[in-house]
N, C-alpha and C positions, 0 to 999 in steps of 0.2 A: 492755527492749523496744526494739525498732529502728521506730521510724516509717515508715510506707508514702507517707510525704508531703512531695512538697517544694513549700514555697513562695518567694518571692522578693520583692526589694525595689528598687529603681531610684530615688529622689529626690534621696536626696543622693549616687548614685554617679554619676548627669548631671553636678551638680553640682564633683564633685573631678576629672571629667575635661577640665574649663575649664583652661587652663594656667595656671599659679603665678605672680604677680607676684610680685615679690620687691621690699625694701622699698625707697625711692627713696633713702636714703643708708644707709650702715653707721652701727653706731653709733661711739661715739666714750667711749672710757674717760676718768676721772673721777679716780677713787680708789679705794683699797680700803683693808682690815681682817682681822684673823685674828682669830676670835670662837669658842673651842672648837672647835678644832685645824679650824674651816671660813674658807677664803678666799672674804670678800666682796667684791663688785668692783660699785663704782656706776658707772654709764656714763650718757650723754645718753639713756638710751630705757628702761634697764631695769636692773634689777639679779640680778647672776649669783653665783649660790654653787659653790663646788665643795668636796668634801669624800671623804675618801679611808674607802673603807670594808673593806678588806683592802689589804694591801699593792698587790698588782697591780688593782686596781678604783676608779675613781671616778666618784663622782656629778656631775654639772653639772646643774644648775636654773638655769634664767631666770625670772625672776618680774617682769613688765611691768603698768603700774598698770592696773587695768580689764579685766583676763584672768583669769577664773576657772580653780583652781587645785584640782585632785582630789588626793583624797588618794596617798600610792603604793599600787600594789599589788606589785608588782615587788621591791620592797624587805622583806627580813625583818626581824622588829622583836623587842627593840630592838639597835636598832647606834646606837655612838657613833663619829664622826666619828675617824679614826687621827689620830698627828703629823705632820703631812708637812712638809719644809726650802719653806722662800720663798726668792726669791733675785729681785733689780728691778736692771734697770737703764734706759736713757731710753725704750726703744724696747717694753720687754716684762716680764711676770711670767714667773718659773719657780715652779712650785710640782709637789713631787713626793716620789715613796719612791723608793730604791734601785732598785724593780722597773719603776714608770710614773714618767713626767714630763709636766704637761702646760704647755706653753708659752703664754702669754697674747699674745697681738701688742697693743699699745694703739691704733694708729690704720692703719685700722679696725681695731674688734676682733674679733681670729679665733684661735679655739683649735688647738693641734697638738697630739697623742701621740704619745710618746717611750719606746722599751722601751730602755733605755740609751742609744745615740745615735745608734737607729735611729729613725728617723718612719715610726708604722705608721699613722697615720690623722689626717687635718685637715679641719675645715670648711672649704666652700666661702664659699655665703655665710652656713653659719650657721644662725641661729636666724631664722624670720620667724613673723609670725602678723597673718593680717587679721580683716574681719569676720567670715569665713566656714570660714576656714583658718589652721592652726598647724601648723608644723614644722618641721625643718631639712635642711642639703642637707649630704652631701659632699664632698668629690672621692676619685676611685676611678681607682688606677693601671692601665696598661693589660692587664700580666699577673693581675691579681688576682682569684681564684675566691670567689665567696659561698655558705655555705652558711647553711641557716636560713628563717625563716620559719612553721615549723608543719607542721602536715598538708597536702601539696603532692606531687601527683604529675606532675615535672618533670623529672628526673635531680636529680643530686646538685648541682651546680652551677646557681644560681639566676640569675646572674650575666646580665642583660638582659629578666628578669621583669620584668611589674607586678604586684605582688599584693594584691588586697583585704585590707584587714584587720577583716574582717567576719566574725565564728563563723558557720558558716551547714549547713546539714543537706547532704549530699549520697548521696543514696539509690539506691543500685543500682551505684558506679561501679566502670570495670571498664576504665580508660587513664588520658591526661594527665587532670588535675583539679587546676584554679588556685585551687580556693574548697573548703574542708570544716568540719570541724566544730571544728579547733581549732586557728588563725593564731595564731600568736607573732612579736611585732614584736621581730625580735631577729634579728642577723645572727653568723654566724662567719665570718672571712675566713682564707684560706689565708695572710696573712701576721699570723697567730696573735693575732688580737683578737679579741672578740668584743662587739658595740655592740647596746646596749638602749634600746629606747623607754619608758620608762614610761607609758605613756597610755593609757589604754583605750577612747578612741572609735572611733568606726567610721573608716575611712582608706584608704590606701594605702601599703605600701612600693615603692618605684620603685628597681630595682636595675641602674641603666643604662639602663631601658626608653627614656623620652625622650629623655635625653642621657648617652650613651655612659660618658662619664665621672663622673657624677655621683649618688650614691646617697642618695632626696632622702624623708622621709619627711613625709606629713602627713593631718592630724584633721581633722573639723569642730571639734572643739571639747578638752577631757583636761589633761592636765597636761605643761606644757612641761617636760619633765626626758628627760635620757637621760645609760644607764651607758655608760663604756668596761672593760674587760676585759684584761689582756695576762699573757703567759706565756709562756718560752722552748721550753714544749711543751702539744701540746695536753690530755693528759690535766689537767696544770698550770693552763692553760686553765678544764677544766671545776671544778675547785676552785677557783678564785678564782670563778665563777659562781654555783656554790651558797654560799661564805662570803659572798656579797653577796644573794643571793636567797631563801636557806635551805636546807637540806640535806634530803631526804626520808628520813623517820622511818623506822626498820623496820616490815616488816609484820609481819601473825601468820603463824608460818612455813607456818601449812595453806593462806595461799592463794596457795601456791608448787607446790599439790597440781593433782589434776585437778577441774573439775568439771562436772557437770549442769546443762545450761543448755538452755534454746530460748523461742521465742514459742508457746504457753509451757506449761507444767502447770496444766490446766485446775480439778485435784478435789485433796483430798487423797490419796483412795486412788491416783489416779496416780503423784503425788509418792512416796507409799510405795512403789509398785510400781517402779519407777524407780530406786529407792537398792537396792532387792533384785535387781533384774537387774546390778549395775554387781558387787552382791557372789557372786552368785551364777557369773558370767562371768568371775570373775577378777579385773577389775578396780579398780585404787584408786580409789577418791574419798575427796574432801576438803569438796564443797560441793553446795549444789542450791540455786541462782539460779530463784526466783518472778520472772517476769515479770507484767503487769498483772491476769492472773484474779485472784490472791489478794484483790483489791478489788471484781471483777467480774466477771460473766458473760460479755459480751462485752467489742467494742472498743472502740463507739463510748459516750459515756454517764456510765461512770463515773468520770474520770480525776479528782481529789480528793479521792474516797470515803477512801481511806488510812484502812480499817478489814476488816479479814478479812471476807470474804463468808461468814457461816455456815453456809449453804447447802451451797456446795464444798469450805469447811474446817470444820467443824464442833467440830473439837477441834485448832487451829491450836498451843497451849503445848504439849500432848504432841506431836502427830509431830514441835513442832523439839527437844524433850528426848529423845522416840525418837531422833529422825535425829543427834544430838549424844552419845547413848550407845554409837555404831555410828561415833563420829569424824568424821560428816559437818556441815557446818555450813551454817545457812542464810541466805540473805541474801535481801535483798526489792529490788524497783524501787521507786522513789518519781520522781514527776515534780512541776515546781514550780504546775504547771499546775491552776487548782480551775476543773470547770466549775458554772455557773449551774445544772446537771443534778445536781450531785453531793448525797450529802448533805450535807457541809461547809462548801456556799455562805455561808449565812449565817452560820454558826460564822466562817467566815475572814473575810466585810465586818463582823460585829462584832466583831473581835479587830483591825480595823486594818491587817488583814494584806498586803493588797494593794496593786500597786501604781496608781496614780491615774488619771484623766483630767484634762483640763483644767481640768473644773469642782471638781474636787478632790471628784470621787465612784470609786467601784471602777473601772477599766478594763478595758471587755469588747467582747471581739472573738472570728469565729469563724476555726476550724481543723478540721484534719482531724477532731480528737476529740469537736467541738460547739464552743456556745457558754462562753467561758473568761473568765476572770483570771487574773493571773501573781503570787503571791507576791513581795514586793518582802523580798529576802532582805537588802536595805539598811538598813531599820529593822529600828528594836529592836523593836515590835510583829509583825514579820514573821518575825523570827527567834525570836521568843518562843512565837510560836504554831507554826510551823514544827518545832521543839526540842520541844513538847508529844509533838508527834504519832509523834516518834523515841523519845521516853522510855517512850512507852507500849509500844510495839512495841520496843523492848529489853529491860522487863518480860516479855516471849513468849520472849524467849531467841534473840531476830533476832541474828547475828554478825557481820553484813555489811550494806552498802547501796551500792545500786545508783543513781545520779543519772542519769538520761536524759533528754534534749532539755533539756538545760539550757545552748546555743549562748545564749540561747535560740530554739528552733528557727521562733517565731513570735515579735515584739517590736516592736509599730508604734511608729514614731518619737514618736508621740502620748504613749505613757507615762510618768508621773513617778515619778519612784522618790525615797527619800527625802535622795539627794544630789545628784540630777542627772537628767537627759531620757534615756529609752533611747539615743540615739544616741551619749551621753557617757560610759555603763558596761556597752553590751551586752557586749565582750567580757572583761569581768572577773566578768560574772554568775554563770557555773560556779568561777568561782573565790573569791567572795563565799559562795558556797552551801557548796562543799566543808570553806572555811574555820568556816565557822557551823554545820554538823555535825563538823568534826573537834574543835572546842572542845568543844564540849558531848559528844559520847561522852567525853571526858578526864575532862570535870567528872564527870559520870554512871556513869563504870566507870574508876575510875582506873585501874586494874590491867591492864586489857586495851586492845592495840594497838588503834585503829578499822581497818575497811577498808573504804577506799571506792571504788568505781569509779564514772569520770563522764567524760562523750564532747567537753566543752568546758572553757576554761578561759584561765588566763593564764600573762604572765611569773612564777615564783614558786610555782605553785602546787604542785610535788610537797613542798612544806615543810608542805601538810597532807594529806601523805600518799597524793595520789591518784594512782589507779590509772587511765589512759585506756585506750580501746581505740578504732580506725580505724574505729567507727561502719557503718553499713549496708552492708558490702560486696556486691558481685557472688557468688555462686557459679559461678563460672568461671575460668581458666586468667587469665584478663586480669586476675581479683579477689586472685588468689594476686600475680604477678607482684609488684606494687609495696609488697606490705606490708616487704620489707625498708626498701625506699629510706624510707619513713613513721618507720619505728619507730627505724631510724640519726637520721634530723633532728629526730624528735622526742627523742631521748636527747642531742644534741648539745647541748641545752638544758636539762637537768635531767629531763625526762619520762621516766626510766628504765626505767617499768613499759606504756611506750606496748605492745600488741598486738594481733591482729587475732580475728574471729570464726571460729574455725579450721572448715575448712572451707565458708566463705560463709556470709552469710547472705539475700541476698536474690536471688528468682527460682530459676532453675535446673529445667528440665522433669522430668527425671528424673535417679538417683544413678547418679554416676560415681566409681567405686570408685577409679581411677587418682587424680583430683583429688584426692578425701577423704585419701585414706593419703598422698599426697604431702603437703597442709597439714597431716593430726594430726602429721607426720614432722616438718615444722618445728618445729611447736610443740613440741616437746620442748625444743627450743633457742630459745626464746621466752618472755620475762618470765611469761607468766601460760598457764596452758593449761585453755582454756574453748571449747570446741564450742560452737557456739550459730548458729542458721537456725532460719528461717521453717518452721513443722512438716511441711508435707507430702511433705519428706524429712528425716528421721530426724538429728538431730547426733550423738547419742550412739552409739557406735561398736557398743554393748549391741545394740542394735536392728538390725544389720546383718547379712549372713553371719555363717558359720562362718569362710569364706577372708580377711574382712575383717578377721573379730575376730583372725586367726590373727596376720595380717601385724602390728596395731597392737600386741595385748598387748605386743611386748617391745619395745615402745620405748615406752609409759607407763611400762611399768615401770623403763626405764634413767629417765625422768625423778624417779621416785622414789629409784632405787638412785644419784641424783646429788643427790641431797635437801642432802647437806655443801656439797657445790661452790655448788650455786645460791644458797645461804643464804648463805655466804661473798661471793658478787659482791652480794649483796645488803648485805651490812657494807659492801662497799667501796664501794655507790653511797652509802649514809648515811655516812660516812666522808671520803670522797673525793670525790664526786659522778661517779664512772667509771659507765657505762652501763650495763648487763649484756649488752647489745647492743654493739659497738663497732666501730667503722670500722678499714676494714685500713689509712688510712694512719696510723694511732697506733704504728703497730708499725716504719713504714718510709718516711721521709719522703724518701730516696732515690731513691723513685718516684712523682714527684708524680701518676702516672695513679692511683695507687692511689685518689687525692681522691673521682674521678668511679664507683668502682666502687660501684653498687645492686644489686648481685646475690650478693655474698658479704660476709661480718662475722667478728668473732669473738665466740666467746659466753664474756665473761669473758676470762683471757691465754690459754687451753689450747686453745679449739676452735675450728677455722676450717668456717665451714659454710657451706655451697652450695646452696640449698633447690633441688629440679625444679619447675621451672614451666611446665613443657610436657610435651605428652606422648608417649609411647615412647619417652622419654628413657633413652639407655644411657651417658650421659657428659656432663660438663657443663666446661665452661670456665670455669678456676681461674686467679685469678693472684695467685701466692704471692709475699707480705714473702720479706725475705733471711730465711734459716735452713734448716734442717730438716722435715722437715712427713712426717707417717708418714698414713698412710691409717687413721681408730679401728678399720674394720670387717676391716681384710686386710693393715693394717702396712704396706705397701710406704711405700717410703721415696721421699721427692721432694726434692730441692736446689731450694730457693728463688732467687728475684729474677727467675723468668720466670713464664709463661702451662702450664697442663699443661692434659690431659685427665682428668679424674678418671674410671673408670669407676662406674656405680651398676647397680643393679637396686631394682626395688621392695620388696624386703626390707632396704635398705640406704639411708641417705641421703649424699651426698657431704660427709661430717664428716672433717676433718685432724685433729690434734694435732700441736701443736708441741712438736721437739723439746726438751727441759728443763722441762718441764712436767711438775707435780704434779697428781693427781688423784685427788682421797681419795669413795671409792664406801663406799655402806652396805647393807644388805638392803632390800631392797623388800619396804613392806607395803601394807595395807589402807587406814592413813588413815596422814597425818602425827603424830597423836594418839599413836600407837606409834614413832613416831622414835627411834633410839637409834644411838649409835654406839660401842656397847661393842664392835660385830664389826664392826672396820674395815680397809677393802682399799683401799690405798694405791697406786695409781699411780705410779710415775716413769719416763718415758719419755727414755731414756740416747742420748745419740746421741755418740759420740768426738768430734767438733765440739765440744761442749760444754763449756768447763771450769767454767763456775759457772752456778749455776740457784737459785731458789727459789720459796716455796709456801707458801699457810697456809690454815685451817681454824677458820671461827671456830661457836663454839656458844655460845650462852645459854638460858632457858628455852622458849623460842620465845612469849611472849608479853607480856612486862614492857616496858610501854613507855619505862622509866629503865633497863634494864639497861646501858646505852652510857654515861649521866651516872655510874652508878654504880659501872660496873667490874666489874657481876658478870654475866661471862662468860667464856671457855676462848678463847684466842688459840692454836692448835697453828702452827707455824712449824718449814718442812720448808729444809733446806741442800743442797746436792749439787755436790763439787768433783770434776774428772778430770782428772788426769794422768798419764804415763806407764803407763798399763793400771793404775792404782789409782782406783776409785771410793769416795769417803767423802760419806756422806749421815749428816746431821746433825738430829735430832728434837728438839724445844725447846719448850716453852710459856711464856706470859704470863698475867693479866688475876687476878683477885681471886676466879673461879668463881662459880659459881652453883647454888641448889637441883634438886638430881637429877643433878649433873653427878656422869661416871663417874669412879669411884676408878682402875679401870683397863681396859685396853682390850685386846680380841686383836688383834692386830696383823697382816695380810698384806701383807706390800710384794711388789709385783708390779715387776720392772726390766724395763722392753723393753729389748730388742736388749741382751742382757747375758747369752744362754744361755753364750754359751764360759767364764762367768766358775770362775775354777779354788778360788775357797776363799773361805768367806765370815766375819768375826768382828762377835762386839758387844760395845760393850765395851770391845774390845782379848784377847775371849777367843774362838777359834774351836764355831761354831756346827756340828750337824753335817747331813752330808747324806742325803738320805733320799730313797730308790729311785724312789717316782713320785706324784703327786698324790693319792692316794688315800691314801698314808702322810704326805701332810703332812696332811691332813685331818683325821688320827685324833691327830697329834701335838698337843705343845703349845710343840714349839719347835724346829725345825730348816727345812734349806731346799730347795729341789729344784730341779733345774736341766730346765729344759724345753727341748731342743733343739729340737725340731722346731718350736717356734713363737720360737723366741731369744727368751726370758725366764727369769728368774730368780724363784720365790718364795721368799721368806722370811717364816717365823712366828714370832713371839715377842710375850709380852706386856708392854704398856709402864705403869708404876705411875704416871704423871705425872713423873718423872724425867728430865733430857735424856738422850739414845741417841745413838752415834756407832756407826755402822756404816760398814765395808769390805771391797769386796768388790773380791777380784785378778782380771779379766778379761782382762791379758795385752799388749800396744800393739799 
């Protein structure tokens, strides 16, 4: 449920806009110690640890007497502190790995980073912290671009912002917007670091704003600690970020599907009606997203209740064993919110659950919803009672949960919570929360992935799993526009599965077909695809025209018939921490304009995609990495390292492919539940440019949440060398397999730009050819040559064996 309500706060941001004293002397080093591979360092002021937590990543703590010290949250646990070389001489400490170095100066004491024997980042003055304020400064060279920060719509380039670091609701927007629902104090710099605050109070990052050169971060209050990051490239980058933060788990692959969503399904029999229109029209699903009716009649009133209104659901365990017989899976809202209204009032001030007031009684304040409490998901009572209420609604057959307004979206600075003052851990709140249901669904279903999606959160928090989305957008042209720029920054940082409410969800007077099919058209190329708006225009595509449903059906469906591929960038963000979303300059650092580009990405290595975000658009401005780049919808072929015209129409979205790219396609079904890739069509798009390329395909059961620990899974790994008009593609597996995995597969390899090719073998024995698409169809193994669209298919079936195929195309 998307809140209709924004509130605000102003005390301590008067406050942190006072200018920064900084302290009247530096400190002055002491001594140090190596204590389990961490360098301690006592100075006149304070004592500093640093400790290497992957190769290219360390931690610096200051820990000053009289300065209260939060736990991390930013940090995955547990990690032991790496070996790293010391090396002292009069003036200075070295201590470092092969990959970082960080330089200690002794008087005054000021730290450098070192990516071999480059300096990519130095305190200024450092570490400071007064009554009122804690943080540090640094110095920032003049060429140097910032990325980061969270949800921010800026451009890409942050670089002379000041940004709140306060989670805060932002409802309806629809242009720039400095403040939302999910700030991460965490920066990326174009000269390939990336620096973490660990602290979760409320603050500011200042990225040059005040003083040009200086990038100065501070709290009212948090934990004095920040990581450094480095890596010779940025994908590199983003892996030494998740080995120090945590890696995000796989999902369960159905909620890679489409689903059912708005504010919201009022009855059951709606809900019913609902998953029969999606079947009835064609279309897949995978979910059907309860928004707050499942608790209550209306809006205002019931928000705690978190028990099935029997009224509107009457028989709530069947229709989710219905809706899960049919492969649809349900998930429910839960907000952390108990009003004084609800039934559960008392249930939660006797269970301890809440968080406090001064007097160390429940803390109540009103909001849009009524009069509240906020669940303090900080104590063990809070989470205990909290975990109650998931256990029982998991008993119903719930597969999902939904976290909302848990910025939190109302959080007076008054509230105690059981480690700290709102002001000290609002913004680790959604990620305290996520964290305390992703534990408990493990404990409670071991067997099965959790999925969660939740609109706020912290550094760290996709290591339990969650799933964000850009919160209360606009339905408008201005509400589409920025969801790239969001979803790139927010994946720069681990938040892989960040995505938006496809087609708007807030306002919007009447449906505008152009908008809608333009946003469902991204979301195919976007982590999660979930329609979801304010009801009194229609999300679900079901409920639309004929012309409507005509335009969208084939491109849900290409999102299911890509069910491999996505599930693959989905190994490689748990894996890797790569994005699924990802920035075009990963691919070409040759142009650094590429840094600033919020309007194109690519999805995974293979797709380069251009959303419309305007309308009567017949063309969009493309600016392509060096390479190759075919058009998916019409081939043409584009030379890279400039700016093109893409053309589109509305049946079409401006999606590339890069040429040497693999891409393994499956049938499109009904639900993910029926997934199989025993009938697989394999892509590889050939371009003579190319001499080496590669590709892989990963599957496991789509639900074991140890299949990764344990190895049981199907690693498929695709080759492709060209030279001299000889194409050799090479098919290979890995991994330990898995239950239900296929014995063997049918196999279509589809070659672009490969029709001329004169003779095809497997093997090393020639395959033969067969007159036109319709006799490869019937076949069970030969190939056909499609001139007119220059491709090649070949059929054959592969037993798990490697395959070495060649095909003579001629130079």
């Amino acid at each position: 449920m998307n809140n209709l309500n924004l509130m605000s706060r102003s005390g301590w941001v008067l406050l942190l806009w006072l200018a920064v004293p900084l302290s009247a002397a530096a400190a002055e080093y002491q001594s140090h110690q190596v204590q389990q591979n961490k360098l301690q360092v006592q100075t006149d002021e304070y004592q500093l640890q640093l400790s290497f937590k992957s190769s290219g990543a360390v931690e610096v703590f200051y820990q000053e007497p009289g300065i209260k010290q939060l736990p991390s949250f930013a940090l995955a646990e547990p990690q032991q502190a790496l070996p790293a070389q010391l090396k002292e001489d009069n003036t200075a400490l070295q201590f470092g790995t092969e990959q970082l170095q960080v330089r200690l100066q002794k008087s005054p004491l000021q730290l450098q980073f070192y990516r071999g024997t480059e300096l990519i980042l130095a305190e200024e003055a450092g570490y400071f912290a007064h009554q009122t304020l804690r943080g540090f400064r640094f110095a920032l060279t003049p060429d140097e671009k910032l990325l980061g920060g969270g949800e921010r719509v800026l451009g890409m380039d942050r670089r002379g912002q000041r940004l709140p670091l306060y989670n805060k609701a932002s409802y309806g927007y629809n242009g720039e917007t400095k403040q939302m629902y999910f700030g991460l104090p965490a920066v990326i710099s174009s000269k390939k670091y990336a620096l973490v605050f660990d602290n979760s109070a409320s603050g500011f990052l200042d990225l040059g704003a005040s003083e040009k050169e200086v990038l100065q971060f501070e709290a009212v209050a948090g934990r004095t600690a920040y990581l450094v990051m480095a890596a010779p490239t940025y994908p590199e980058l983003m892996q030494q970020y998740v080995n120090t933060t945590g890696k995000q788990p796989l999902p369960p692959r159905w909620a890679l599907g489409n689903f059912a969503s708005r504010f919201g399904y009022r009855t059951e029999q709606q809900s019913r009606d609902i998953v029969q229109k999606f079947h009835d029209a064609d279309f897949p699903l995978d979910a059907l997203v309860l928004d707050l009716y499942w608790f209550g009649k209306d809006i205002q009133g019931h928000m705690g209740n978190l028990a099935w209104d029997k009224d509107a659901f009457p028989q709530p365990k069947q229709m989710i064993a219905d809706f899960k017989a049919k492969g649809v899976n349900t998930i429910l809202i839960t907000e952390p919110f108990v009003l004084s209204s609800s039934k559960r009032w008392d249930e939660a001030v006797a269970a301890n659950a809440l968080a406090k007031n001064l007097a160390g009684q429940p803390k109540r304040f009103d909001f849009y919803f009524g009069n509240t409490g906020l669940v303090d998901v900080f104590s063990k009572e809070g989470q205990a009672w909290f975990n109650g209420i998931y256990n029982q609604l998991a008993q119903d057959g719930v597969a999902g949960w939904w976290g909302d307004l848990g910025e939190p979206e109302v959080h007076p600075s008054d509230s105690i919570h059981a480690i700290g003052t709102a002001d000290e851990i609002h913004n680790a709140y959604g990620h305290q929360w996520a964290a305390m249901l992703y534990q408990n669904r493990l404990e409670q279903q071991p067997q099965q992935r959790p999925m969660i999606m939740m609109r706020a959160g912290f550094a760290g928090s996709q290591r339990y799993g969650m799933i964000p989305w850009t919160g209360d957008v606009d339905r408008s042209w201005g509400g589409l526009k920025p969801q790239v720029e969001l979803a790139l920054q927010m994946g720069l940082l681990g938040m892989g599965y960040t995505h938006s409410d496809l087609g708007g969800f807030a306002g919007g007077e009447q449906f505008d077909q152009e908008l809608y099919v333009r946003w469902l058209q991204y979301g195919v190329f976007q982590p999660v695809f979930r329609p979801h708006a304010q009801e009194h225009i229609a999300p679900e595509p079901v409920l639309h025209d004929k012309t409507t449903q005509d335009l969208l059906r084939p491109f849900v469906k290409l999102r299911y018939r890509m069910a491999a591929y996505n599930y693959t960038l989905a190994y490689q963000n748990s894996t890797l921490g790569l994005p699924l979303m990802r920035p075009l300059f990963f691919a070409d650092e040759s142009q650094p304009q590429l840094m600033l580009n919020k309007d194109s990405y690519f999805w995974g290595d293979a797709f380069l995609v251009t959303p419309v975000t305007a309308p009567g658009v017949t063309a969009v401005t493309v600016q392509l990495p060096k390479g190759v780049w075919l058009d998916y919808f019409t081939g043409q072929r584009y030379e890279g390292g400039r700016s093109i015209e893409q053309p589109t129409s509305l049946s079409t979205l401006p999606v590339l492919v890069k040429a040497g790219a693999f891409v393994p396609l499956v049938p499109a079904v009904q639900s993910l539940s029926q997934y199989s890739s025993r009938q697989l069509e394999l892509h590889y798009y050939h371009d003579d440019s190319i001499s080496q390329a590669q590709g892989q395909m990963f599957e496991d059961d789509g639900h074991s949440p140890d299949s990764l620990a344990k190895g049981q899974y199907e690693l498929l790994k695709f080759n492709a060398t060209y030279a001299k008009g000889q194409l050799h593609l090479n098919l290979d597996r890995t991994g330990l397999g898995y239950s239900g995995m296929p014995k063997q597969r049918t196999v279509t390899l589809v070659v672009h730009q490969a029709g001329r090719a004169a003779a095809v073998q497997l093997d090393g024995k020639a395959v033969p050819e067969l007159p036109d698409q319709t006799a490869l169809n019937g076949a069970a193994f030969g190939f056909y040559r499609d001139k007119a669209n220059n491709k090649v298919w070949l059929k054959f079936d592969w037993q798990q064996a490697r395959h070495q195929l060649q095909l003579t195309t001629g130079s």
